[in-house]
C-alpha positions, 0 to 999 in steps of 0.5 A, a space after each residue: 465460543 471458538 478460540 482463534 488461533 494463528 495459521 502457520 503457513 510453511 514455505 511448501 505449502 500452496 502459496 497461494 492458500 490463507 485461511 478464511 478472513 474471519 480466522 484472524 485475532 482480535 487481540 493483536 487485531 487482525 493478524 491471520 497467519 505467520 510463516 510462509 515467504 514474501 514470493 511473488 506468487 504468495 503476495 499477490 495471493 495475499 492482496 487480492 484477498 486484502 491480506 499484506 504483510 508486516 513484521 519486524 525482522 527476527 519475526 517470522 512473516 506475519 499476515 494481517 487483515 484488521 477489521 476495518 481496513 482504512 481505505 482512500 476512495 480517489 473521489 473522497 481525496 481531500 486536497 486542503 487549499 494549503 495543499 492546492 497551493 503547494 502543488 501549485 507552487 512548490 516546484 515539486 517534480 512527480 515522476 514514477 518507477 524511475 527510483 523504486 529502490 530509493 523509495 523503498 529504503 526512504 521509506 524503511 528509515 521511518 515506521 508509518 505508524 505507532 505500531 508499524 515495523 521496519 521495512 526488513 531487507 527480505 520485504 525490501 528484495 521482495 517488493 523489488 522484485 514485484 517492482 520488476 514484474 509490473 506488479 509494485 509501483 513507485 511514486 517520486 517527488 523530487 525538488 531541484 532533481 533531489 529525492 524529497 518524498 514518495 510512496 510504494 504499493 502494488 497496483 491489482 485491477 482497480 485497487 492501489 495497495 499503498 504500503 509505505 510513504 515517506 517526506 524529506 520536504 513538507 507535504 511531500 508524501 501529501 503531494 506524491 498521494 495527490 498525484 496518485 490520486 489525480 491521476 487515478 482519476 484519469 486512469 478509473 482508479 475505485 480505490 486505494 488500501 491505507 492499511 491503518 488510520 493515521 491522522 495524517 491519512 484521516 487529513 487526506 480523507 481516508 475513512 475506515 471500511 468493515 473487513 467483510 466489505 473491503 474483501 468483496 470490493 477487493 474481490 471484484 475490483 482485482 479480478 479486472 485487468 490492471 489499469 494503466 494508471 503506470 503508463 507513460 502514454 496516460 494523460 498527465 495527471 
């Protein structure tokens, strides 16, 4: 049986090359490579092929793709009856990129799971600076103007990457999900990557999917032309 090892990737190198999925460990499950940087050029190679980043600062980059991969189809969105209510009730405010910045830093002042990593001020600059290219996206929940909630991804085709959320209020990261969710709908959204399973994902209705088959859905899905799931001139959610 072939040892697995870890790919180092070096700045110079083709930034938009990873080795083959399949290279990846099992032990710690589903990290491919190390090194490299967080250029725009090198992250959205990585995405469309269902690879994302995640470290912990003093670490090199490191580049994962587990097996499965948690994802989020919209139509499988689970919207409780409490959530329902709270949507309709709570007087939350949904808008998005208007504090992409914030979100990020809200998000950085928690771990999104057990084994999760600080969101390192170079991933902080570098998901900015997608921001800012079109290609990274904030959704913001606000409650009497207050920033309260929220997620970030990157948007690819038809494909949502979520990489973080953060809540202030109860069920504010819920309520930013579900407005993504709806109006993916709208917008023909097939799917959103959870990276990892969490019990509050799980909750929503994410559900696991075998690497082999999340990489050939993520193939075909980003090699369209992004929806307009970020656009002011979309029917409201």
């Amino acid at each position: 049986m072939n040892q697995k090892t870890i790919t180092w990737l070096t700045p110079e190198a083709d930034r938009e090359w990873f080795p083959p999925l399949d290279h990846a460990l099992d032990e710690p499950e589903g990290l491919l490579a190390a090194g490299g940087d967080l250029s725009p050029a090198r992250l959205m190679a990585a995405y469309r092929r269902g690879i994302f980043p995640w470290y912990s600062a003093g670490q090199p980059v490191l580049w994962w793709a587990p097996d499965p991969r948690e994802i989020i189809t919209p139509d499988e969105f689970k919207c409780s009856r409490s959530l329902a209510k709270t949507l309709r009730n709570r007087g939350f405010e949904l808008d998005f990129d208007r504090a992409f910045g914030e979100v990020v830093t809200a998000c950085a002042a928690r771990r999104e799971h057990a084994t999760g990593t600080w969101i390192t001020p170079e991933m902080h600059a570098a998901y900015c600076d997608l921001n800012a290219r079109g290609h990274a996206h904030s959704v913001e929940v606000r409650l009497g103007g207050e920033l309260v909630g929220g997620l970030y991804g990157v948007l690819l085709g038809r494909v949502f990457f979520g990489e973080s959320m953060f809540s202030r209020e109860r069920d504010a990261s819920k309520v930013a999900l579900a407005w993504l969710v709806n109006r993916g709908l709208v917008a023909g959204l097939q799917l959103i990557d959870c990276q990892l399973p969490t019990p509050h994902l799980r909750s929503l209705g994410s559900r696991p999917m075998p690497r082999g088959e999340f990489s050939a859905l993520v193939a075909r899905l980003t090699d369209q032309a992004d929806i307009p799931l970020f656009s002011r001139d979309l029917a409201p959610a």
